[in-house]
N, CA, C and O atoms as a GROMACS GRO file, in nm:
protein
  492
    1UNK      N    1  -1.200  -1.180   4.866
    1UNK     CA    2  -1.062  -1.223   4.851
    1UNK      C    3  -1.036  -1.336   4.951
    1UNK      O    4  -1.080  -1.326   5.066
    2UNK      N    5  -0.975  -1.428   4.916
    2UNK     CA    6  -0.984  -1.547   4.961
    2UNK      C    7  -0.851  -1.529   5.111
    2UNK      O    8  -0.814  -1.412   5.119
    3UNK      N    9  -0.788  -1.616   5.210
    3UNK     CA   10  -0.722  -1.594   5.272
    3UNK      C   11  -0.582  -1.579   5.229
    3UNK      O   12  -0.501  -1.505   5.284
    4UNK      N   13  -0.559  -1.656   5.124
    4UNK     CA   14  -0.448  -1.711   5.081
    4UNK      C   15  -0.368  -1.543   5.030
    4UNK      O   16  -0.274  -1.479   5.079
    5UNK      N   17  -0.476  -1.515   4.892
    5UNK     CA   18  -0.448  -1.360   4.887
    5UNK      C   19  -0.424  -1.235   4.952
    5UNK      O   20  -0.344  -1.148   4.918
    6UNK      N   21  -0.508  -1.236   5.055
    6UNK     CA   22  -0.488  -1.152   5.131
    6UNK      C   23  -0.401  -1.153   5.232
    6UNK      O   24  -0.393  -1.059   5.311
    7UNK      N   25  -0.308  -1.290   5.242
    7UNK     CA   26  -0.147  -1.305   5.298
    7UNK      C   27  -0.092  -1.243   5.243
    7UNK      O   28  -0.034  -1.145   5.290
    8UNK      N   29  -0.090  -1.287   5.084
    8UNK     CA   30   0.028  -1.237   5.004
    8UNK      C   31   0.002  -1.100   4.965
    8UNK      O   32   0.103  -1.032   4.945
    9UNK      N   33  -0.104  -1.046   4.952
    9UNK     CA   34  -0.134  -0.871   4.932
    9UNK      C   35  -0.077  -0.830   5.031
    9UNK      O   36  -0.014  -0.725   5.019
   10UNK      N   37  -0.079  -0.895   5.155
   10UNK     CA   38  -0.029  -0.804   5.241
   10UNK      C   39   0.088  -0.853   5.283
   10UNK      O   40   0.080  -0.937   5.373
   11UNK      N   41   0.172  -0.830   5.252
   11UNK     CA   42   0.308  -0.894   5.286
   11UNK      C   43   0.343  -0.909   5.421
   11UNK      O   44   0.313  -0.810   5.488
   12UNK      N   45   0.404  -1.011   5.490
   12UNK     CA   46   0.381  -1.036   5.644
   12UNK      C   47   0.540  -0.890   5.674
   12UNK      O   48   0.621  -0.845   5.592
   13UNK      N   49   0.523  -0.863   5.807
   13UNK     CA   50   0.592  -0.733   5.867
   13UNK      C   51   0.691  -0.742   5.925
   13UNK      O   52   0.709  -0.859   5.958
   14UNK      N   53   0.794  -0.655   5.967
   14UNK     CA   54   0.893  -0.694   6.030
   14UNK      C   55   0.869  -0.534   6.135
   14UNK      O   56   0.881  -0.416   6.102
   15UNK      N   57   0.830  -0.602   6.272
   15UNK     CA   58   0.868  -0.494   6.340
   15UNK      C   59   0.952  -0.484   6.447
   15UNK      O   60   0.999  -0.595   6.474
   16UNK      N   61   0.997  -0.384   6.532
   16UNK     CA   62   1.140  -0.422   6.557
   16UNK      C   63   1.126  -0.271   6.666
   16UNK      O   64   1.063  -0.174   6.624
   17UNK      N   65   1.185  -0.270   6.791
   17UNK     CA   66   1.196  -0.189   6.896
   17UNK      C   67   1.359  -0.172   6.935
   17UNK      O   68   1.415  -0.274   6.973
   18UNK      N   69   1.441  -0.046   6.927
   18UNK     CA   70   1.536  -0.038   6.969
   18UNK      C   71   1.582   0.030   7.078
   18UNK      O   72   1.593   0.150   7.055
   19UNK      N   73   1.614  -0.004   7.188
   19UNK     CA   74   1.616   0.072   7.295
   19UNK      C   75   1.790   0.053   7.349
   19UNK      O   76   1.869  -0.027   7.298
   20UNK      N   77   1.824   0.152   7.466
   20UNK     CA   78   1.938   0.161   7.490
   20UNK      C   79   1.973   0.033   7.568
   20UNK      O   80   1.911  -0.068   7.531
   21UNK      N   81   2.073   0.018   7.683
   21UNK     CA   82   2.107  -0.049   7.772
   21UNK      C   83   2.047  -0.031   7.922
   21UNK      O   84   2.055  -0.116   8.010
   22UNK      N   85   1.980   0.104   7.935
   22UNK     CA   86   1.900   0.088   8.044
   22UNK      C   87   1.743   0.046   7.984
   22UNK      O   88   1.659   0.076   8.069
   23UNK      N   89   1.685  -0.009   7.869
   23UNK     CA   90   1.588   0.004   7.800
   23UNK      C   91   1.440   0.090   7.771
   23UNK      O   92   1.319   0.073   7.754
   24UNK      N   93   1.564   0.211   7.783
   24UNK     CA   94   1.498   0.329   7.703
   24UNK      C   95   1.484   0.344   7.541
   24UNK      O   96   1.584   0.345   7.471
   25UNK      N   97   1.355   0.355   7.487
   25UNK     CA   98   1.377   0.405   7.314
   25UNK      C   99   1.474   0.482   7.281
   25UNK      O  100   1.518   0.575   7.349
   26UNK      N  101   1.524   0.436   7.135
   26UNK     CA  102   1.606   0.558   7.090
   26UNK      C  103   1.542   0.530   6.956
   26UNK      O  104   1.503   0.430   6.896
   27UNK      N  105   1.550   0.709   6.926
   27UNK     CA  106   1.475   0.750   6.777
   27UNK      C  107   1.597   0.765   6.717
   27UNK      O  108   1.708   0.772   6.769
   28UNK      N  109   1.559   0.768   6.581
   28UNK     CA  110   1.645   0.848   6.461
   28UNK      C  111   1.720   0.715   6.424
   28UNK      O  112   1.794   0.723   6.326
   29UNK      N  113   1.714   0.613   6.478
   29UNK     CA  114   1.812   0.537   6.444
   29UNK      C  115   1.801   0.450   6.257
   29UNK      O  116   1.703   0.412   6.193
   30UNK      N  117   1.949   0.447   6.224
   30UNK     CA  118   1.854   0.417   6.077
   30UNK      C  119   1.911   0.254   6.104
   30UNK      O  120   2.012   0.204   6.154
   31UNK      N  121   1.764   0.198   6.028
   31UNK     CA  122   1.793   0.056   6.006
   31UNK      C  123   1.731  -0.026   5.881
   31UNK      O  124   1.616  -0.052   5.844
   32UNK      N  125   1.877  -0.058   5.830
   32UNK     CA  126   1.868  -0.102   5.680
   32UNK      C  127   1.844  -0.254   5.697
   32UNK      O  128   1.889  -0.322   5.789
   33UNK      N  129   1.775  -0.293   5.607
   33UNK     CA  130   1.730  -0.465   5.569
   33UNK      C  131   1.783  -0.500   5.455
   33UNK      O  132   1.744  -0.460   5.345
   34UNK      N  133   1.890  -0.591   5.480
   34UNK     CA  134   1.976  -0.600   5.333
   34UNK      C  135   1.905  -0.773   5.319
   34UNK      O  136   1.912  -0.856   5.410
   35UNK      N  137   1.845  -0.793   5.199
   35UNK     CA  138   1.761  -0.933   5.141
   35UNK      C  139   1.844  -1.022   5.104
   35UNK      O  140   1.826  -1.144   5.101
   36UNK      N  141   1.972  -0.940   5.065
   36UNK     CA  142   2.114  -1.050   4.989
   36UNK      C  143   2.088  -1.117   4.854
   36UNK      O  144   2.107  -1.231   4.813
   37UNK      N  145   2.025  -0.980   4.786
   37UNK     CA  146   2.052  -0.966   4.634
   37UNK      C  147   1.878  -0.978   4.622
   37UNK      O  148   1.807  -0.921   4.539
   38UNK      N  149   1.849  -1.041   4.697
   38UNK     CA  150   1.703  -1.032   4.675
   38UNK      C  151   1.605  -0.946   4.598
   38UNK      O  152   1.526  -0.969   4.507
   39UNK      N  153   1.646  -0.816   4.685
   39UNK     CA  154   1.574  -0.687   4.645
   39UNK      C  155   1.672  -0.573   4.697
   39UNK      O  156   1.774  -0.584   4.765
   40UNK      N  157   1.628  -0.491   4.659
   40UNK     CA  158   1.760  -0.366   4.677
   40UNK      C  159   1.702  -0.344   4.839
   40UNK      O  160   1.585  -0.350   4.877
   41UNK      N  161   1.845  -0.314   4.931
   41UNK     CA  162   1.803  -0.329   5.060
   41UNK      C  163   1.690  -0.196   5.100
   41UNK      O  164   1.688  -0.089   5.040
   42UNK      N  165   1.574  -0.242   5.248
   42UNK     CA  166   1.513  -0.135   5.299
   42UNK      C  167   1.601  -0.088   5.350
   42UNK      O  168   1.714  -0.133   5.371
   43UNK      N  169   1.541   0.042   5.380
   43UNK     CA  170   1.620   0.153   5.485
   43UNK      C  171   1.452   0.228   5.605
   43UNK      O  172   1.368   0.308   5.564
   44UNK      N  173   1.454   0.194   5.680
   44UNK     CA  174   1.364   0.293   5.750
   44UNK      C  175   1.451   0.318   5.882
   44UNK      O  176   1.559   0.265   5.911
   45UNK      N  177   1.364   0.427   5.966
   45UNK     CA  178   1.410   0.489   6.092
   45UNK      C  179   1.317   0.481   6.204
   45UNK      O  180   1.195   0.488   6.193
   46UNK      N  181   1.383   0.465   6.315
   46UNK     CA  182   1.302   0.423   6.440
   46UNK      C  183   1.219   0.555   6.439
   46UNK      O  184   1.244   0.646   6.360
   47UNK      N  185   1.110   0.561   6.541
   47UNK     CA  186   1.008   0.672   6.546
   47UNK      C  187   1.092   0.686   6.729
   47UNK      O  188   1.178   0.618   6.784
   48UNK      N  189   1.000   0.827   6.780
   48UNK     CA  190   1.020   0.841   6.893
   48UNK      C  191   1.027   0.694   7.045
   48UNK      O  192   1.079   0.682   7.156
   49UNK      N  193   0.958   0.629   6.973
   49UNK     CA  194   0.897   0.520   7.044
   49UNK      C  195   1.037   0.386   7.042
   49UNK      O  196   1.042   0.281   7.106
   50UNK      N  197   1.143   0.446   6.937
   50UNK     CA  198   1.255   0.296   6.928
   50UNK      C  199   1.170   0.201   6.830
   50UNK      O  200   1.202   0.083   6.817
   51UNK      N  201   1.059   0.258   6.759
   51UNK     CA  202   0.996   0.134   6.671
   51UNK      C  203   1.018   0.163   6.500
   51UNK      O  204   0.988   0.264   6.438
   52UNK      N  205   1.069   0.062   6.458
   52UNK     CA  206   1.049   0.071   6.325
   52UNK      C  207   0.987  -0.082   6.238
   52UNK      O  208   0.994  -0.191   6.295
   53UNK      N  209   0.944  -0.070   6.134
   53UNK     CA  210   0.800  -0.142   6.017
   53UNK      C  211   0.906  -0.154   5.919
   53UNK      O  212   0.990  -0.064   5.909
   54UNK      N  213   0.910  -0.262   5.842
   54UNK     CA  214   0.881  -0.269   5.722
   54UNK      C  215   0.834  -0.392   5.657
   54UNK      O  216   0.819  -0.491   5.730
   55UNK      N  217   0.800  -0.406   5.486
   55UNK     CA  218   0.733  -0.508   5.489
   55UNK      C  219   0.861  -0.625   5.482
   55UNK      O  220   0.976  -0.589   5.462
   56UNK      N  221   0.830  -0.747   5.499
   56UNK     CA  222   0.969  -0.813   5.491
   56UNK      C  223   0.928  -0.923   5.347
   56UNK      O  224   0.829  -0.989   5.312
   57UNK      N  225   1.035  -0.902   5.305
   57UNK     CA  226   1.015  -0.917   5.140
   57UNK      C  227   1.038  -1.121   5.090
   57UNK      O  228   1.129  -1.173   5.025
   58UNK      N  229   0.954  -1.164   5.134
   58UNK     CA  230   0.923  -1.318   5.148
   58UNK      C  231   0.808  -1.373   5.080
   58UNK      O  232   0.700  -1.314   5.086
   59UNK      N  233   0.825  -1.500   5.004
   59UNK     CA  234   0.714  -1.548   4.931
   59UNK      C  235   0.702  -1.660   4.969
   59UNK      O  236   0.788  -1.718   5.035
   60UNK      N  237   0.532  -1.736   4.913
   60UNK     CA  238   0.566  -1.844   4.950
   60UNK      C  239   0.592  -1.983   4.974
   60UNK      O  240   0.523  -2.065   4.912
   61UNK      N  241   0.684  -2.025   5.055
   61UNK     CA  242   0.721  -2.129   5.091
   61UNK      C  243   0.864  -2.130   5.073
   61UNK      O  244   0.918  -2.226   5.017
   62UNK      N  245   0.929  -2.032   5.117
   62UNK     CA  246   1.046  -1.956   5.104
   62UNK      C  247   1.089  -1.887   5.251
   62UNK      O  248   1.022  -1.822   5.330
   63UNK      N  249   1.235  -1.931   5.255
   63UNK     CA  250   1.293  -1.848   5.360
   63UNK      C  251   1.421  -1.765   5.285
   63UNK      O  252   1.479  -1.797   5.181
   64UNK      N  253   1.442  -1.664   5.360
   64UNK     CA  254   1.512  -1.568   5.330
   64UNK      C  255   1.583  -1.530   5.443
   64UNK      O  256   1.524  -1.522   5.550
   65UNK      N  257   1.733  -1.497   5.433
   65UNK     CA  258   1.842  -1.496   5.508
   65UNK      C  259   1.873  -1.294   5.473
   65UNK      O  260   1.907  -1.227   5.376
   66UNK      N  261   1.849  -1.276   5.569
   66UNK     CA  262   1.834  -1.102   5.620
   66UNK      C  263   1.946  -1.085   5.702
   66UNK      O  264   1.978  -1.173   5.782
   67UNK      N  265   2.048  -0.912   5.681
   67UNK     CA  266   2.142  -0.902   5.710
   67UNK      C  267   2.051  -0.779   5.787
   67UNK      O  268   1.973  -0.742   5.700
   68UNK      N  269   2.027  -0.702   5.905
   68UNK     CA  270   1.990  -0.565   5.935
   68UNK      C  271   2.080  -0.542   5.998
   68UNK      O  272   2.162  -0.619   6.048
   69UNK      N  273   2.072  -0.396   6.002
   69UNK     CA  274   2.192  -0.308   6.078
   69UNK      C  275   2.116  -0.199   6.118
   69UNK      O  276   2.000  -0.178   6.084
   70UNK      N  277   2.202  -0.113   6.210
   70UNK     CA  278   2.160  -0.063   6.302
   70UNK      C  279   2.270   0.073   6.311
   70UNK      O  280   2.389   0.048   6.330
   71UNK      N  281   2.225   0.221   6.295
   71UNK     CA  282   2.292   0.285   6.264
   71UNK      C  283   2.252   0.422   6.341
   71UNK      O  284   2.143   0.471   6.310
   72UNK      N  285   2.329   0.486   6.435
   72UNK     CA  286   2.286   0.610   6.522
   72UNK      C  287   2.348   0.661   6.357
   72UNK      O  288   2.431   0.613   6.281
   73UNK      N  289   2.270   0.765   6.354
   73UNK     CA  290   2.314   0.900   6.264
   73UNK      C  291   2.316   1.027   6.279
   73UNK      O  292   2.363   1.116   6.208
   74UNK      N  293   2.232   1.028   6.429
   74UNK     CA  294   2.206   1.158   6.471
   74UNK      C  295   2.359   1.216   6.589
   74UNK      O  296   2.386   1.326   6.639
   75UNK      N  297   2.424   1.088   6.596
   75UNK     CA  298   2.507   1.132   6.714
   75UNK      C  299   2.492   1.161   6.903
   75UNK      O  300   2.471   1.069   6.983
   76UNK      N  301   2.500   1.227   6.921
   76UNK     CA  302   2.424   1.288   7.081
   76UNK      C  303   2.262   1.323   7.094
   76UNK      O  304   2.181   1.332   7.186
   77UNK      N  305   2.258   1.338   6.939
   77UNK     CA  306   2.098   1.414   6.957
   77UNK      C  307   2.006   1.294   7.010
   77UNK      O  308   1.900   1.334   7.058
   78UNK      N  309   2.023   1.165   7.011
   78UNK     CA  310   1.939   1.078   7.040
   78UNK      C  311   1.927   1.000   7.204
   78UNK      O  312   1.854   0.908   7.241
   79UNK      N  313   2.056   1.101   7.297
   79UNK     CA  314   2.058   1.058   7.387
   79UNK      C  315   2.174   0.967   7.388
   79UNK      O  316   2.169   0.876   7.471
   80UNK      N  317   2.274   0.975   7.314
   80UNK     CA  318   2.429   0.940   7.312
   80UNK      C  319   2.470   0.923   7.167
   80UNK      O  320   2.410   0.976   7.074
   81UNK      N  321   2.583   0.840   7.152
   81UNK     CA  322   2.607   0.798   7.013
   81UNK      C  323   2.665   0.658   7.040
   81UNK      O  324   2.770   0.620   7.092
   82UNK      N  325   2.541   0.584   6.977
   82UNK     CA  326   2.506   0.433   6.984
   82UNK      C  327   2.628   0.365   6.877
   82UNK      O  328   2.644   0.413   6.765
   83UNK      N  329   2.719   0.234   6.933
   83UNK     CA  330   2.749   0.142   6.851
   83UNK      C  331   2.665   0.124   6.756
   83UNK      O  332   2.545   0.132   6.781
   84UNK      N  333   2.718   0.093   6.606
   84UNK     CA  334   2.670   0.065   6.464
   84UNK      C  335   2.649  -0.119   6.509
   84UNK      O  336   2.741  -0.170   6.573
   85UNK      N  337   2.539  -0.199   6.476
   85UNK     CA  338   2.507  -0.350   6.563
   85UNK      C  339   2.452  -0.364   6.410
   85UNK      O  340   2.383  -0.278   6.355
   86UNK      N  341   2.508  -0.525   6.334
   86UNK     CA  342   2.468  -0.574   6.240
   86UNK      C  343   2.449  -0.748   6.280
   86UNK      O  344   2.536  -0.824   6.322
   87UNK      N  345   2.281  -0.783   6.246
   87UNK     CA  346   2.281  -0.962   6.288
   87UNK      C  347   2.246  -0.973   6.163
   87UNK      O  348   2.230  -0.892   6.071
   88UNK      N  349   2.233  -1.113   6.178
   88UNK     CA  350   2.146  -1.189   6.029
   88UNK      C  351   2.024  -1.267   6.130
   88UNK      O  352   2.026  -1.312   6.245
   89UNK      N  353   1.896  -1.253   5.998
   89UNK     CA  354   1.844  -1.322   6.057
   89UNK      C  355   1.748  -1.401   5.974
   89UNK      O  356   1.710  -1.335   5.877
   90UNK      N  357   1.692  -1.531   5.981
   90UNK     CA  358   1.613  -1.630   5.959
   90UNK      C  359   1.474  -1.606   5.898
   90UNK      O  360   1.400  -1.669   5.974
   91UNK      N  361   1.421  -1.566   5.832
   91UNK     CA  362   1.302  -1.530   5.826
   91UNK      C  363   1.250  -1.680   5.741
   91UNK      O  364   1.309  -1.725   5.643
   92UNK      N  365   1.141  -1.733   5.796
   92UNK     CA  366   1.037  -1.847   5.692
   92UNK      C  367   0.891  -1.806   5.683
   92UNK      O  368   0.809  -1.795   5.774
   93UNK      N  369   0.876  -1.784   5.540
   93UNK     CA  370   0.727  -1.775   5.512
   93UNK      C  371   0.641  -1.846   5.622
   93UNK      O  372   0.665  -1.950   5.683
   94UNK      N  373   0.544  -1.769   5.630
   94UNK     CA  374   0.394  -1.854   5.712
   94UNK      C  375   0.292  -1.789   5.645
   94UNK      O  376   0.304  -1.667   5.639
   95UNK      N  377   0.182  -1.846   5.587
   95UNK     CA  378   0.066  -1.744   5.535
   95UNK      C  379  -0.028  -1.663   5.633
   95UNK      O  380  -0.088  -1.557   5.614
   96UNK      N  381  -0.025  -1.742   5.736
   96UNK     CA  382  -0.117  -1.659   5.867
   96UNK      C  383  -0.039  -1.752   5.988
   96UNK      O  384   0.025  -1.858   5.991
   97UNK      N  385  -0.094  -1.626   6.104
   97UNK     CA  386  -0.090  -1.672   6.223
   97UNK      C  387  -0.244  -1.792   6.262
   97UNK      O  388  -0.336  -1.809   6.182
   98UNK      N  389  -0.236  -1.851   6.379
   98UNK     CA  390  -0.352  -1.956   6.417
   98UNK      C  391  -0.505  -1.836   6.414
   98UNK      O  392  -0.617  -1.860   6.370
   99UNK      N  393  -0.464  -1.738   6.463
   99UNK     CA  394  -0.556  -1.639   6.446
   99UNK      C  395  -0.604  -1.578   6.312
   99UNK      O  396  -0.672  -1.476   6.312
  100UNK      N  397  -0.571  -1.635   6.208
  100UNK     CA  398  -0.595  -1.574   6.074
  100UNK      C  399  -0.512  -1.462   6.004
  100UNK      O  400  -0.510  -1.447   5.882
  101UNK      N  401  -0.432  -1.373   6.108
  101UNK     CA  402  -0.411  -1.272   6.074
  101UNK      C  403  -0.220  -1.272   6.027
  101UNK      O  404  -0.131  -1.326   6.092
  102UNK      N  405  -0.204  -1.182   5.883
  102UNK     CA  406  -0.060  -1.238   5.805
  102UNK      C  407   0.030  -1.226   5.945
  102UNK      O  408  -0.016  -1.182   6.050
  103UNK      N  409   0.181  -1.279   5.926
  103UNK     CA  410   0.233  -1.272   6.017
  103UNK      C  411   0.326  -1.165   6.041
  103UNK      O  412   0.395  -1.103   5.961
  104UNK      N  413   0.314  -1.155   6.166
  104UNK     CA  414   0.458  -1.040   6.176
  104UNK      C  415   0.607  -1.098   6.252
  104UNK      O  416   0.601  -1.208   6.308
  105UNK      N  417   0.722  -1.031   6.253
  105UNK     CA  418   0.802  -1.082   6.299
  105UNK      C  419   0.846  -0.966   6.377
  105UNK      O  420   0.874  -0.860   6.322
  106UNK      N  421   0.853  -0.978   6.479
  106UNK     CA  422   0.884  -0.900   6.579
  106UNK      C  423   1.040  -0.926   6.641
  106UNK      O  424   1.100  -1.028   6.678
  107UNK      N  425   1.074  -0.788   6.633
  107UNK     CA  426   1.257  -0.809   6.675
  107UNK      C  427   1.284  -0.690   6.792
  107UNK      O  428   1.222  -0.583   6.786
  108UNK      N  429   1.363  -0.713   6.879
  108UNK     CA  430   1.405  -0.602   6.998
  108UNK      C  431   1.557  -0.605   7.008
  108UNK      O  432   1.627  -0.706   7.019
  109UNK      N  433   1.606  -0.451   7.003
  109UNK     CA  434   1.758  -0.515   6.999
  109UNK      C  435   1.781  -0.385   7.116
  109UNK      O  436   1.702  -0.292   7.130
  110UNK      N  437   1.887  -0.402   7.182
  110UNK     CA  438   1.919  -0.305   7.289
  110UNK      C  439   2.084  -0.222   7.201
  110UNK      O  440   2.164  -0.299   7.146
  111UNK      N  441   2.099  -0.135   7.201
  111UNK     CA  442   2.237  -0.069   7.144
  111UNK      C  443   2.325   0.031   7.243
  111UNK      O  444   2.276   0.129   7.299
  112UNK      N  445   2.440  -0.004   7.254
  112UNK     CA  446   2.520   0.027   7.382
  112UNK      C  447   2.586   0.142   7.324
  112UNK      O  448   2.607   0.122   7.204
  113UNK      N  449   2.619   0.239   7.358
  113UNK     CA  450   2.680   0.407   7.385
  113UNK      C  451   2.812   0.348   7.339
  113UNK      O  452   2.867   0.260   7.406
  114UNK      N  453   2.886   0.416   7.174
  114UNK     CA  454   2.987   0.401   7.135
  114UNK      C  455   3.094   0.426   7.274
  114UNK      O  456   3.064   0.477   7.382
  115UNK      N  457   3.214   0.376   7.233
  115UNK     CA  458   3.323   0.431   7.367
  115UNK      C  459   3.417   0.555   7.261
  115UNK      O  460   3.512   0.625   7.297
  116UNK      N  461   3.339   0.550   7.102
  116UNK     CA  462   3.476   0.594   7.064
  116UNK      C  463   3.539   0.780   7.106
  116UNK      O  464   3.461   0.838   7.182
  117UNK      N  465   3.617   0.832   7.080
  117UNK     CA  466   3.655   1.005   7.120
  117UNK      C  467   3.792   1.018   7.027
  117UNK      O  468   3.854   0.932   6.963
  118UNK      N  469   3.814   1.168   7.048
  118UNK     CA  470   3.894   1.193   6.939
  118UNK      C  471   4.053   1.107   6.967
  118UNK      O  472   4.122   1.072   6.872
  119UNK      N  473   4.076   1.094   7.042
  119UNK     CA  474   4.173   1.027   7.143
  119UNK      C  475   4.215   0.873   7.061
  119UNK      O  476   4.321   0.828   7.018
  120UNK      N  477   4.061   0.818   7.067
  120UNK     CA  478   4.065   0.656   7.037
  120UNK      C  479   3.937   0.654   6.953
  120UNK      O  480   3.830   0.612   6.996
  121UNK      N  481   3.960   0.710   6.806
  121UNK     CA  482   3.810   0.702   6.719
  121UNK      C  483   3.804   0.586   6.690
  121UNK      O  484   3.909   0.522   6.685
  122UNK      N  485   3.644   0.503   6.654
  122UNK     CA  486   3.682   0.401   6.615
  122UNK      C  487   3.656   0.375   6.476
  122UNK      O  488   3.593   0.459   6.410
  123UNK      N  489   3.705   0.251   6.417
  123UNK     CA  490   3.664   0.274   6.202
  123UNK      C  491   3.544   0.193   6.191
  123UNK      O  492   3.487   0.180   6.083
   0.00000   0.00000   0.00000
C-alpha cells in the first residue's frame, strides 16, 4: 500500500488531554466533535489519564471548521464539577508528518470548577 493510502486508511487523529486548573487529569469528561453538518457529531470520554482519541473526519486537501465541547457529567465524582468549555477549531488536511507517519492533532484544554449552587444555579 502505497503512502498516500495508508494516510487516508488511516484517518489522521485528534488527541486531546483535559486537566483541571492546578493541571491535574480529569476523567469521565464527555467530549463531543461537532463537523458542522459534515458528519453526525463524535462523542468520546476522557480516560483516567484526562486523554481522549478520535479520528478527525478530514479529506484531502480540505479543511474543516470543528466545534468541541467539553462536558463534566459525572459531577463531584471527577474531583469537582467542571464548567461546560466549547472552542472551534481549524483543522487542515496534511497526508503525513516529515516523519512519514499520518498526522495527529494534539489539543490540551485546562477546565475550571463550576461556581454554580443551589443559591446561584447556572443555565
Amino acid at each position: 500500500m502505497d503512502k498516500e493510502h495508508a494516510a487516508l486508511d488511516g484517518l489522521p487523529t485528534i488527541n486531546g488531554r483535559i486537566t483541571d486548573q492546578d493541571g491535574e487529569p480529569i476523567e469521565h469528561i464527555k467530549v463531543t466533535l461537532d463537523w458542522g453538518g459534515y458528519t453526525i457529531p463524535d462523542v468520546v470520554y476522557t480516560s483516567s489519564d484526562g486523554i481522549f482519541r478520535a479520528e478527525a473526519h478530514i479529506k484531502k486537501e480540505e479543511s474543516v471548521t470543528m466545534a468541541i465541547t467539553f462536558e463534566d457529567i459525572d459531577g463531584e465524582a471527577n474531583g469537582g464539577s467542571f464548567e461546560t468549555l466549547t472552542d472551534t477549531v481549524i483543522l487542515y488536511y496534511k497526508k503525513e508528518n516529515e516523519d512519514g507517519k499520518p498526522v495527529r492533532f494534539d489539543l490540551d484544554y485546562r477546565l475550571t470548577l463550576s461556581t454554580a449552587s443551589e443559591s446561584n444555579p447556572q443555565s
